[in-house]
N, C-alpha and C positions, 0 to 999 in steps of 0.2 A: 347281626352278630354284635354283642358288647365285648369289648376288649380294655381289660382293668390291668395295666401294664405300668411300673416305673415313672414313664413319661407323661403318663397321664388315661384318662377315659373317655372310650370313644363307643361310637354306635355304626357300624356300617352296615351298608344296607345298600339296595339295589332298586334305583327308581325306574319309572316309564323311561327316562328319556339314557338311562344308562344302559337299558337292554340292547340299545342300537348301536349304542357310543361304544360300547366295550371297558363302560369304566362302573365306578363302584363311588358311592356317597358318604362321603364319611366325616360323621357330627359328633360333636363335641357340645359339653355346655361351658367349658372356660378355654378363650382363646389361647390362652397361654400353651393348651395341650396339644392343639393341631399345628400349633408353631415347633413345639418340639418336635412331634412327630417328622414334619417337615425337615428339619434341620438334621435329626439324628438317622430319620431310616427311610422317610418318602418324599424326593426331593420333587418326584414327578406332583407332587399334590398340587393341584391348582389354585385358583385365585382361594378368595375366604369370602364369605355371604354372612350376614349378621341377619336375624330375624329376631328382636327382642321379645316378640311375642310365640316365638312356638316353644315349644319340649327341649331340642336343641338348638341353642343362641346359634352356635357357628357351625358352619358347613361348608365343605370342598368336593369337588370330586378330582379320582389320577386314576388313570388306566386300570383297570382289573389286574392284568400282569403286575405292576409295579408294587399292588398292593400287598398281593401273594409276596414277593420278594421280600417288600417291607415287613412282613409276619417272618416271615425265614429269617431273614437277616436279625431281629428278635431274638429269635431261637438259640441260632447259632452263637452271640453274643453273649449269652446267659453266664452268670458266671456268680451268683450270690445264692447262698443258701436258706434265706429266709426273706420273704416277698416284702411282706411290710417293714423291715426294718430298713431295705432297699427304698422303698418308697419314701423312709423319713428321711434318707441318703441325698436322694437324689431331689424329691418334691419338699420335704418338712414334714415335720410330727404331725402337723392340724391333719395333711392329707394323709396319713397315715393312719391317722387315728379315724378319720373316716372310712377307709375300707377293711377297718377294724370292724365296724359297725357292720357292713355287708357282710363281711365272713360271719361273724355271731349270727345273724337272722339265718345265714344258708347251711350254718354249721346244723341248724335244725333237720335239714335233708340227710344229714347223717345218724346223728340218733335215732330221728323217729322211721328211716328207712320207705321213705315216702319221695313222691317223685314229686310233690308241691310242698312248699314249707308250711308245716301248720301252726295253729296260734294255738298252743296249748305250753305243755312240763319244757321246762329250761332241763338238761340233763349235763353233768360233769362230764368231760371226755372222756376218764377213765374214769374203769368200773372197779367196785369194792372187790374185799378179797375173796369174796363168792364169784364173783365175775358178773355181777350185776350191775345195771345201772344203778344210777343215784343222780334224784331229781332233787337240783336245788331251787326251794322255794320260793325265794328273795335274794334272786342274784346280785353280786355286789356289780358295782362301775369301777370300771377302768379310769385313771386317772390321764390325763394328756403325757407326750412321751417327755416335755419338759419338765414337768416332775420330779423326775429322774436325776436330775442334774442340779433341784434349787435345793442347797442342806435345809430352808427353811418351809418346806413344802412336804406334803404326807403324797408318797407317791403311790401306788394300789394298781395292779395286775392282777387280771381274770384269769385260769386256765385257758392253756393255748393262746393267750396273747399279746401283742407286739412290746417288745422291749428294744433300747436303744444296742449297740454294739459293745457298749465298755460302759458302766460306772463306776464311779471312784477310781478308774484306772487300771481296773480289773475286768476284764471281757466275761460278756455275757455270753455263755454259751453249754449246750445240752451237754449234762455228765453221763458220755456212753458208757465207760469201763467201771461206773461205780458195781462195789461188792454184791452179788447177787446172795452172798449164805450169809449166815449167822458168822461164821469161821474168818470167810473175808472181812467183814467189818471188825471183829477182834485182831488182824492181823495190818488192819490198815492203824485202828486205834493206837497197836503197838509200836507202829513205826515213830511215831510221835506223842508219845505216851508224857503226860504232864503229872506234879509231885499234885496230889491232894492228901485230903486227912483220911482217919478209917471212917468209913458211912454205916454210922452208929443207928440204928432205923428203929423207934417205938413198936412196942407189939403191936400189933394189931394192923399195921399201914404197909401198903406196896412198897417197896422201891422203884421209882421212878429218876430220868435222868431229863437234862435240857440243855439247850445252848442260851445264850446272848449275844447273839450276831451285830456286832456294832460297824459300822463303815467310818471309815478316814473323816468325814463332814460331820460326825457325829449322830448321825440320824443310825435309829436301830431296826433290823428285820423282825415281825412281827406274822404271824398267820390268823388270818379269819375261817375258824371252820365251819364246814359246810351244816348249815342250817341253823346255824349257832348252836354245834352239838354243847350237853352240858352248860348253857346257860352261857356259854363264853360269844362277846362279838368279836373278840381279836386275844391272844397270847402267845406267849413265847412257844416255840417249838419244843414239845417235850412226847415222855411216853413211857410207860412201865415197862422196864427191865430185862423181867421175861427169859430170866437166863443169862445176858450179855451183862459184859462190864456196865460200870455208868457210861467209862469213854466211849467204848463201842456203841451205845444204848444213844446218847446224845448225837452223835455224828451221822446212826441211823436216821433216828426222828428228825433233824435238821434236813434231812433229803427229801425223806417221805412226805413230810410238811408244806416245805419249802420250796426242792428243787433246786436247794444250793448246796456245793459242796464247803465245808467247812475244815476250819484248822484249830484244836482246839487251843486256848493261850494256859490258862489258867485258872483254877475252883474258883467260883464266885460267890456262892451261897446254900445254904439248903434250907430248906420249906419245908413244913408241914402242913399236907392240905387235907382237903376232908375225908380221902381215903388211902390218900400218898403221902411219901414223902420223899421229896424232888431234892436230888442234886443238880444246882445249874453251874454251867461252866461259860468262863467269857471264849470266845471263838471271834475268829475271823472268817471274811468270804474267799477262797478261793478261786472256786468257777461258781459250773451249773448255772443253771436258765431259772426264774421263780414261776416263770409261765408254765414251768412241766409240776408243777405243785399233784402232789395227789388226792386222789378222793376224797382225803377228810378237809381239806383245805377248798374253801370255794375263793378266796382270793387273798395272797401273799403281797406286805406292805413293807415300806421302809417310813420311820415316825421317828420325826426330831423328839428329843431326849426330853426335851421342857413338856411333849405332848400327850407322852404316855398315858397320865394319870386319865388323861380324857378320852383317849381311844380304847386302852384294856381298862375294863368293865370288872373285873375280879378281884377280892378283896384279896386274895392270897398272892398275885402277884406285885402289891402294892411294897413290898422288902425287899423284891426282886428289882423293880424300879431304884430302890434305894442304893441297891448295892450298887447297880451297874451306875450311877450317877457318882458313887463313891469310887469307882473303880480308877 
């Protein structure tokens, strides 16, 4: 049995000489995890054995009963909502970020619906608005959860994975009640509805809306969409109109995108691009997770302000840059 738990990772398992004994083996490859274990939920665990040369460094064995106890006792303890964030909690981002790595390889037993993980298509958790998958071909990396926290550092988050509890002071966390209609997001826009100008739009060009999500450190949220749809490797959160206010249309796409929910402050700019023309608004973070990102996003960034130019790749956001640095 592998047990990838908080306190650490273990292997138990049941040798010759435990069949008689009535007890259970149970390895580790860093001491430090069967010490916890010990201390927090199996006190019966016995001496510790080092073998530099096998598979697992350290080994103990404690009665079979005490170990069932120690799995309940687990159980019954539970009390956090997301595994890996618990893990940076408790062990640090490094370990964290490592069974970030297990969950990606095994997350493939889900997509491909196979009972062995295979080596083939990386697929996005969520499917397009067909209800299809969508294989992304050159998955981005996840950055360490430290990241997170240095204003002077590009942090980067894959779907579905591990983010710290709070940055900037603002908790991370999944937006259940956001607007499921068109109506809802008009009504949420209206709640806090900000002055802009009239969006005077060239013929011929969409209306499109966007945010500029900027955090307290000054580093700004940026999205990488999936496949680098449209030539883009990373830009602002945006999206044509389609009926909805701009306000509404921004606050949409910042979720869709993103996975955060936003507040809008005030007009920032507008752009003509090669078949839109984008109103962007400056916004702040309110909640939302960037890890629940959808389908056209294969992975959501936060990018110090000086780095923009070098991470968004498109001439057309390069006034966008401008403003928000003017802002």
């Amino acid at each position: 049995m592998w047990l990838i738990t908080p306190v650490g990772f273990f292997s138990i398992v049941q040798k010759p000489t435990d069949q008689q004994a009535g007890t259970l083996t149970v390895r580790a490859r860093v001491r430090g995890d069967l010490e916890a274990l010990r201390e927090h939920f199996l006190p019966g665990l016995g001496d510790m054995s080092e073998s530099p040369g096998n598979d697992y460094r350290f080994r103990a064995v404690a009665p079979r009963d005490e170990v069932a106890a120690a799995l309940g006792s687990m159980i019954q303890g539970l009390d956090y909502s997301n595994f890996k964030s618990e893990v940076a909690r408790v062990q640090g981002t490094g370990r964290a970020h490592l069974y970030h790595q297990v969950w990606d390889v095994l997350h493939k037993l889900q997509v491909e619906g196979k009972k062995q993980a295979p080596v083939g298509p990386t697929y996005h958790p969520r499917h397009d608005e067909n209800g299809k998958l969508v294989e992304i071909r050159s998955p981005s990396r996840a950055t360490s959860l430290e990241t997170w926290h240095e204003p002077t550092a590009i942090a980067r988050v894959i779907p579905g994975g591990p983010m710290p509890k709070v940055v900037s002071g603002v908790a991370v966390k999944s937006w259940a009640d956001f607007p499921k209609t068109a109506k809802g997001w008009e009504e949420l826009a209206a709640s806090s509805c900000v002055d802009e100008p009239a969006f005077q739009v060239p013929a011929g060009y969409r209306k499109a809306a966007g945010v500029v999500l900027r955090e307290p450190d000054g580093r700004v949220w940026v999205v990488a969409p999936s496949n680098g749809y449209a030539g883009y490797k990373a830009t602002f959160p945006k999206g044509t109109m389609d009926g909805k206010s701009a306000q509404a249309t921004a606050m949409t796409e910042a979720f869709e995108e993103s996975g955060l929910q936003v507040r809008l402050l005030r007009h920032l700019t507008d752009v003509k691009r090669t078949q839109s023309y984008t109103r962007y608004f400056l916004a702040e973070r309110i909640g939302g997770d960037p890890a629940d990102m959808g389908w056209e996003s294969q992975a959501v960034m936060l990018v110090p302000i000086g780095q923009l130019r070098q991470v968004l790749n498109s001439q057309y956001d390069i006034p966008v840059i401008e403003a928000v640095k003017n802002a």
